[in-house]
C-alpha positions in Angstrom: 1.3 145.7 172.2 3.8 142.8 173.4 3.5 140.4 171.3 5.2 136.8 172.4 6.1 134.2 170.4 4.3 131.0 170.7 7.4 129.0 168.8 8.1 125.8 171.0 11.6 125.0 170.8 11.6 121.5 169.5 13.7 121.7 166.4 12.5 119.0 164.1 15.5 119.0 162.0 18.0 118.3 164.3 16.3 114.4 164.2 17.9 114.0 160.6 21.0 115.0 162.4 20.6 112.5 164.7 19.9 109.7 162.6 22.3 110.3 160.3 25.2 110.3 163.4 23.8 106.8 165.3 24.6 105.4 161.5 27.4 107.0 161.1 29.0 105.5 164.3 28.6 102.0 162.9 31.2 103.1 160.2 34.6 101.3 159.9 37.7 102.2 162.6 40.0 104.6 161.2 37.3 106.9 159.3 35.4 110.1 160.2 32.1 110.7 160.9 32.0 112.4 157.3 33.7 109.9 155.7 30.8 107.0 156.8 28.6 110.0 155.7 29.4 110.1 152.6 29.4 106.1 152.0 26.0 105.7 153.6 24.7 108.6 151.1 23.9 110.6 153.8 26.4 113.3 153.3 26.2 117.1 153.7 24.0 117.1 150.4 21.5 114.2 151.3 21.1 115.0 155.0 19.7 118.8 153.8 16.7 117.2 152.0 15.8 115.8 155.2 15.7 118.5 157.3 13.2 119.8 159.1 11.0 123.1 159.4 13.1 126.0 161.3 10.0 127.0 164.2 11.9 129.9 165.2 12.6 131.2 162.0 8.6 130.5 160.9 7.3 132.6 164.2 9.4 135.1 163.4 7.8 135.0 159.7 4.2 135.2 161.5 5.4 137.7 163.8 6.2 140.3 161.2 3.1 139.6 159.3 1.2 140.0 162.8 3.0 143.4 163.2 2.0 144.9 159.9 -1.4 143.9 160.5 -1.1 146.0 163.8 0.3 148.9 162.2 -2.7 148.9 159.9 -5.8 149.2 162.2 -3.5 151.8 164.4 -4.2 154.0 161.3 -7.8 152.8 161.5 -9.6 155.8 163.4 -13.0 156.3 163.8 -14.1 160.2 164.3 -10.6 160.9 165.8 -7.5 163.0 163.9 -4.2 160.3 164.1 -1.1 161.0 161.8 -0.9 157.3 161.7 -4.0 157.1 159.9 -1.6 158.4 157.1 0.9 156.0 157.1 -0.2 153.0 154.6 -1.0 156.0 152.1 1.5 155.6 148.8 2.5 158.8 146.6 2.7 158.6 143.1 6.5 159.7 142.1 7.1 161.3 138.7 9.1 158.2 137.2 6.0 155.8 137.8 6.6 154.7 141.2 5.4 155.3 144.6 7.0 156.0 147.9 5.3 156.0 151.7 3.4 158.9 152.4 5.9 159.9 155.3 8.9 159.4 153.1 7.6 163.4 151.4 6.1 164.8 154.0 5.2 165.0 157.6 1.4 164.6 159.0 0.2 166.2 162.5 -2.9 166.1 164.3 -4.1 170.3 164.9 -7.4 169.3 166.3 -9.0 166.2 167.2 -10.9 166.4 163.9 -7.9 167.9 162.0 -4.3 166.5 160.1 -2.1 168.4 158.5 0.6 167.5 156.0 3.7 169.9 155.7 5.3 168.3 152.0 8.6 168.5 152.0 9.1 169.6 147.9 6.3 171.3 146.4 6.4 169.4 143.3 5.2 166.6 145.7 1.6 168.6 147.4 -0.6 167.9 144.3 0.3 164.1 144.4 0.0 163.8 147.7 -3.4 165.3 147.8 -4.4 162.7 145.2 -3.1 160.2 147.6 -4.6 160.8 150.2 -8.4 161.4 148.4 -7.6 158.1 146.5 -6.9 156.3 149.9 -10.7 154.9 150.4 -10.7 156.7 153.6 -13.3 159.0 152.6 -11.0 162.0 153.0 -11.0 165.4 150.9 -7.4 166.9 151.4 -7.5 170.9 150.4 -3.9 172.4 149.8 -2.4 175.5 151.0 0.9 175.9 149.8 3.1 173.3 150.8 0.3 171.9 153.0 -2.4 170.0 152.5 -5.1 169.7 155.2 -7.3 166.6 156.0 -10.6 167.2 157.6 -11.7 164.1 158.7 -15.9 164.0 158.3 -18.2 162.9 161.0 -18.5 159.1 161.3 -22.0 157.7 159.9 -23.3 154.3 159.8 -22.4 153.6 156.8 -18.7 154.7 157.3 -18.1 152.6 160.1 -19.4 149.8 157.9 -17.6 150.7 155.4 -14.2 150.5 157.9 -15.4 147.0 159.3 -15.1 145.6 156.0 -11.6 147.0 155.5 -10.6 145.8 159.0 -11.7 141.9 157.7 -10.0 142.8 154.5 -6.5 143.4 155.8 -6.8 141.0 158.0 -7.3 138.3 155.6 -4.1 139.5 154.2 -2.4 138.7 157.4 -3.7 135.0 157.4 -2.9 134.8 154.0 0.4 135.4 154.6 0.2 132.8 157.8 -0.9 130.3 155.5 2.0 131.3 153.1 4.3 130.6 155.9 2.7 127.7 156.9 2.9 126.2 153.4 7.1 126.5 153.0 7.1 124.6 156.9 5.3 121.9 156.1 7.3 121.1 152.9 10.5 121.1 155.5 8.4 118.9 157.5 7.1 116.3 155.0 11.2 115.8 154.2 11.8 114.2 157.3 13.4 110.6 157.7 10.9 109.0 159.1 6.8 109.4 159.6 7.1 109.8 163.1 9.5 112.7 162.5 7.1 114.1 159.9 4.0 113.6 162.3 5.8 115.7 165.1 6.9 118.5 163.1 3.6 119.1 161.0 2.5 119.3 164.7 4.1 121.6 166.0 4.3 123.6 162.6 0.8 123.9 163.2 0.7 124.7 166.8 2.7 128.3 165.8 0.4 128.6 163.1 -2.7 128.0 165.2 -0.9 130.6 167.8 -0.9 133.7 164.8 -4.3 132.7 163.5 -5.7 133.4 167.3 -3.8 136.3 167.5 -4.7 137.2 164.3 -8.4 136.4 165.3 -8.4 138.8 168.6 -7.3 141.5 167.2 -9.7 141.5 164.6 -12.4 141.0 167.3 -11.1 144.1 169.1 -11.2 146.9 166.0 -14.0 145.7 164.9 -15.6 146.7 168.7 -14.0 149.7 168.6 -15.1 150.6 164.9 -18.9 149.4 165.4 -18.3 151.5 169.2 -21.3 154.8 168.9 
């Protein structure tokens, strides 16, 4: 899925930069630019606090956020075998931590209501197993060896319900996030010079925000079809 980013290229903080060279100019013959700077207290230091919000930088932000929410529901199957199911699944690791599910062993699809995981260390089949039945997927892994095999049950009502709810769920994670992002801007933003200056960039701040949160919005729309889809 291409996703395109909605950041306009009006960069807020480059009006600090501004101001702070039209007063600079009025400065005495014979100094610099810095030197008037510094006298006006609008040196390197003061003209920082009044920058503005970074819109690339903060689509980017969204961006990722939007990706990881994408990578999610492509694990979200209903009725059909996908490795990527797998892939937000964390193993338990003997010193108390936990490591991606890929990272110790490798998941295929043998049938299109079949996964199989080849483990890479044996030590690491039982936890894995765990992993996967603790995953809320509704999954019961039985090992063989150094494999584990996932037989994935026949959807019901109640499990595509029960998958709806976890597509809102993780997607409210994504707008969480969105709003985190959001927040930090508008902080950039309320620094500016000048309330005009503080106007336009909460405005456009917004505007990528609003972007993400439609994006966000659609895609939700879309699993949730697909899920609900008999």
């Amino acid at each position: 899925l291409a996703i395109q980013c909605l950041a306009p290229q009006l960069r807020p903080r480059g009006l600090a930069k501004k101001a702070v060279k039209e007063k600079s100019s009025k400065g005495g013959k014979g100094k610099s630019d810095e030197d008037n700077e510094d006298e006006d207290g609008a040196g390197p230091a003061a003209g920082f606090a009044g920058e503005g919000p970074d819109l690339d930088k903060l689509a980017a932000q969204m961006e990722r956020s939007l990706g990881i929410l994408l990578k999610e529901y492509h694990g979200m199957q209903v009725g059909r075998a996908s490795p990527g199911m797998l892939d937000s699944i964390q193993v338990s690791t003997p010193n108390g931590g936990s490591v991606p599910l890929s990272s110790v062993g490798k998941a295929l699809a043998q049938s299109a209501r079949l996964l199989q995981v080849s483990v890479f260390d044996a030590a690491n089949v039982n936890a894995v197993a765990k992993a996967i039945e603790a995953s809320g997927m509704h999954l019961t892994p039985e090992v063989s060896g150094k494999t584990v095999k996932v037989n994935l049950p026949r959807p019901t009502a109640e499990s595509r319900e029960a998958l709806r709810r976890e597509v809102r769920r993780v997607a409210e994670i994504a707008k969480t996030a969105l709003r985190a992002a959001r927040q930090k801007a508008m902080k950039k933003a309320k620094a500016m010079p000048s309330k005009d200056d503080v106007k336009r960039a909460e405005k456009e701040v917004d505007k990528v925000t609003d972007g993400f949160t439609d994006k966000v919005d659609r895609e939700v729309a879309k699993k949730e079809a697909e899920v609900m889809e008999v």
